[in-house]
C-alpha positions in Angstrom: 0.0 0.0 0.0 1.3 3.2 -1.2 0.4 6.4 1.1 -0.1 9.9 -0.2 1.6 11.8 2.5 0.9 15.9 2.7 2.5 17.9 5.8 -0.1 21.0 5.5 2.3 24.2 7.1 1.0 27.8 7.6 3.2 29.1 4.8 4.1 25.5 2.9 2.7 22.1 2.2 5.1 19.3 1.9 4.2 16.0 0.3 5.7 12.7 -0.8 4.6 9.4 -1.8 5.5 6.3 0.3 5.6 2.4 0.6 4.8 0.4 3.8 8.4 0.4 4.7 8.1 4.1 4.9 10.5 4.8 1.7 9.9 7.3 -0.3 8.8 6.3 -4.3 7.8 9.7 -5.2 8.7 13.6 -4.1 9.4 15.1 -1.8 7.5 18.2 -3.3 6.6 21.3 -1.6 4.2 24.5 -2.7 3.3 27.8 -1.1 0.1 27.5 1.0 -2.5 29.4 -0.8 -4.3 32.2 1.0 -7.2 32.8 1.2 -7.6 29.1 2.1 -11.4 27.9 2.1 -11.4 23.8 2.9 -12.4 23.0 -0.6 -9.3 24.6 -2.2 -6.9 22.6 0.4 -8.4 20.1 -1.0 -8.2 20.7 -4.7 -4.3 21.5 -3.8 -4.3 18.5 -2.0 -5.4 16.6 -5.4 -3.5 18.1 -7.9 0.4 17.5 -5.7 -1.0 13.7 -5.7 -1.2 14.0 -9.5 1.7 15.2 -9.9 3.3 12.9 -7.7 1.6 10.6 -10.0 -1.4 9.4 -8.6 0.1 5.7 -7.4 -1.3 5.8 -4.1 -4.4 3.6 -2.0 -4.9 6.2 1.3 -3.6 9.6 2.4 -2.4 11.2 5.5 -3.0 14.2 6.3 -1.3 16.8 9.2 -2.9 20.4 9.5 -1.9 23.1 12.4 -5.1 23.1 14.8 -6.6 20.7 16.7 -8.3 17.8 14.7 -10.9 15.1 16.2 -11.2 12.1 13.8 -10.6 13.6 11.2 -12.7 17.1 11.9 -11.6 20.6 12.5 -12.2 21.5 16.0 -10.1 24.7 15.2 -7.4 25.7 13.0 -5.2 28.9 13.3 -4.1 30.1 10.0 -6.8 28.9 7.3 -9.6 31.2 9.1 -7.0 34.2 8.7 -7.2 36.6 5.2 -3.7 35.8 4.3 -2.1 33.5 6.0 -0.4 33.4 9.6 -0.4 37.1 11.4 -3.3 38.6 9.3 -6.7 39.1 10.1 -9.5 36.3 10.6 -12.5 36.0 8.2 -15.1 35.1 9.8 -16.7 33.4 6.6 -13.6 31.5 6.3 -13.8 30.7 10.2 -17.3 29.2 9.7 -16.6 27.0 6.8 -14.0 25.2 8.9 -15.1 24.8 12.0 -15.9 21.5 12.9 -15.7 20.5 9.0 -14.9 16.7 8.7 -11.7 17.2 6.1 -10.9 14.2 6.1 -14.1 13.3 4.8 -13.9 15.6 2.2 -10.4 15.0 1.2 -11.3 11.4 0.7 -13.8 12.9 -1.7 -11.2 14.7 -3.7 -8.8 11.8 -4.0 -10.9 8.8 -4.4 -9.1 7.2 -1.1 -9.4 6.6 2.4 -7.8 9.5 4.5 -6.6 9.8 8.1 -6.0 13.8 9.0 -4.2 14.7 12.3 -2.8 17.8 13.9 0.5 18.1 11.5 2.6 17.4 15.0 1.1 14.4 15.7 1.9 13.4 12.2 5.8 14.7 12.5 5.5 12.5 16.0 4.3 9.3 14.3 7.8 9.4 12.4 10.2 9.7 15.5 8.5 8.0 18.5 10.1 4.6 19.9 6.6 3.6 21.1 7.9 3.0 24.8 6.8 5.0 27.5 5.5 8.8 27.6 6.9 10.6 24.4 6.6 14.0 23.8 6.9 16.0 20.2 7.3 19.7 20.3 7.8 21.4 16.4 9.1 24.9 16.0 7.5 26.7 12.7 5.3 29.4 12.3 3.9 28.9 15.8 4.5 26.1 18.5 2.9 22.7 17.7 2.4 19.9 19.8 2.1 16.2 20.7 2.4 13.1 22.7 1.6 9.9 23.2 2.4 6.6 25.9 3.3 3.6 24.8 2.9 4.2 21.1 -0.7 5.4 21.3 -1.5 8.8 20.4 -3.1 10.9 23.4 -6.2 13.5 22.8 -4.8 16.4 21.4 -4.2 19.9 23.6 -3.4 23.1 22.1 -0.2 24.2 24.1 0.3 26.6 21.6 -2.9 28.8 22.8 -1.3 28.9 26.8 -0.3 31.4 28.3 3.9 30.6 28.5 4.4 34.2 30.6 2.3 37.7 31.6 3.3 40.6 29.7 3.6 43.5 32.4 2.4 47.0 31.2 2.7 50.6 32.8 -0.5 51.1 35.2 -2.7 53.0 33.6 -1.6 52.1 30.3 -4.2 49.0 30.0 -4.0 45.6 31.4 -1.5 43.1 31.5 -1.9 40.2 28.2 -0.7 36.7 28.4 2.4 35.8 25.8 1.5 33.0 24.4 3.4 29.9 23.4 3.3 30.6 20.1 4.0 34.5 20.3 6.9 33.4 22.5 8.6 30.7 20.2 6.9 31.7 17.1 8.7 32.2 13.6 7.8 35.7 14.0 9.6 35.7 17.7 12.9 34.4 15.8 13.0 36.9 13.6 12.6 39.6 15.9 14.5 38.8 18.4 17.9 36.6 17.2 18.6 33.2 17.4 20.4 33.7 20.4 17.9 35.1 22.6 14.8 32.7 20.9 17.6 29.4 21.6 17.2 30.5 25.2 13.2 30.3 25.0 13.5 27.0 23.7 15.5 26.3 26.8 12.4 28.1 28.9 10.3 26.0 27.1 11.4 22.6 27.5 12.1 23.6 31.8 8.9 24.9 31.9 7.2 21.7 30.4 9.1 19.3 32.1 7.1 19.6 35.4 4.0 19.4 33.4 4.5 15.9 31.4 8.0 14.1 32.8 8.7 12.9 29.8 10.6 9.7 28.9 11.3 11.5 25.6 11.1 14.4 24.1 11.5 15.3 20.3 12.2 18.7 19.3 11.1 18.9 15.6 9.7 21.5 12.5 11.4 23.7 11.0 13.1 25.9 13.3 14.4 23.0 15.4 17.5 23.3 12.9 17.8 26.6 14.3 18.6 26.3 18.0 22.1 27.8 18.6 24.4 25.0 19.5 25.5 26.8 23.1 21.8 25.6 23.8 21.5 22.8 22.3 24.8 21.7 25.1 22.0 22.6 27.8 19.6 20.5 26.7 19.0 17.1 29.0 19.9 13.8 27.9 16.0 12.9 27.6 15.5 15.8 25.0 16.2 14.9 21.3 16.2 17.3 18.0 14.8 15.0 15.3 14.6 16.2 11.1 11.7 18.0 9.9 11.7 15.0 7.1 10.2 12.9 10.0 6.5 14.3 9.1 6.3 12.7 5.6 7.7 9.6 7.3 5.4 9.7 10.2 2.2 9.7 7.7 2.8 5.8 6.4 3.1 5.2 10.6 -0.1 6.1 11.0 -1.5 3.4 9.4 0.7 0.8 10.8 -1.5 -1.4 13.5 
């Protein structure tokens, strides 16, 4: 069974072609994320890489930023927005995805079953040892995130959306506003602030986790993980491992693996 596998990204989808043994047979290919981005033009994106991958393929996997539930769209960050990560939210667009069953609907479009996931858990699926708790953090355009004990995937929580400090302001001025996760460790935060100075959130990040999940493992993946300055990555505990952003497409022919 070959597996259409498509890594959907706020700014990029990444897609490949794989055999059970998880090799790749066609791609890696990657396009711009279109914007605006109504469900039915994923899709049709969705379609067209798989024929151009040429079409060998009996199921898809699919990972999107948000959280997903079976295949449905509880919520997703960027595809509600006007232009893509940052910009404003449409609310028209924000109502044709929420709670939209995509993978549904992608199955539709490619004439296959389809499994869709939160794009973290997919990048998970492709680095986890399947033994004990195993945690998956990605660094992109925001912070995703993942885990799972004993090989099985746990319900899916938006880290991304918590509250990682409290931004103090001049009394007076207005009140103070929560920095999230993904304002503190975002693509935008390394690009304003240095590698040097983001390499220490990631450090901030992974202490302040720690107490949350005790981990047995955790991956450091997506994008940015290529990023972290190596001073930091010498901090880093034993139990903490930066895996290739290559891992997603691999994860998605693990999902379907008993």
């Amino acid at each position: 069974m070959n597996t259409l596998v498509v890594d959907c990204g706020g700014t990029g989808i990444k897609s490949a072609i794989l055999n059970d043994d998880g090799a790749v047979t066609a791609g890696p290919v990657r396009v711009p994320t279109p914007y605006p981005l109504p469900p039915t033009l994923l899709a049709a994106t969705i379609y067209q890489i798989g024929v151009e991958l040429g079409g060998s393929f009996e199921r898809a996997t699919i990972g999107m930023p948000g959280m997903i539930r079976d295949g449905v769209v509880v919520y997703t960050p960027h595809y509600i927005t006007v232009s893509g990560p940052h910009s404003a939210v449409d609310p028209q667009l924000a109502s044709l995805w929420d709670h939209l069953d995509f993978g549904q609907l992608a199955s539709e479009w490619l004439g296959v079953p389809v499994r869709v996931l939160n794009d973290a858990e997919l990048h998970g699926f492709g680095v986890i040892t399947g033994s004990g708790l195993e945690l998956v953090l990605t660094f992109g355009t925001g912070l995703g995130s993942a885990w799972y004990y004993d090989g099985e995937l746990a319900p899916h929580l938006e880290i991304s959306h918590a509250p990682v400090r409290i931004q103090v302001m001049t009394p007076g001025v207005g009140r103070p506003h929560p920095v999230t996760f993904d304002q503190y460790i975002g693509d935008r935060a390394l690009r304003e602030v240095g590698v040097d100075h983001w390499s220490d959130r990631v450090l901030v990040i992974v202490e302040s986790l720690w107490p949350v999940f005790r981990w047995d493992r955790l991956y450091l993946g997506g994008g940015n993980a290529g990023k972290i300055a190596p001073w930091a990555l010498g901090r880093l505990p034993e139990t903490v491992q930066v895996v290739p952003n290559e891992a997603a497409l691999t994860g998605g022919a693990h999902v379907w693996v008993p």
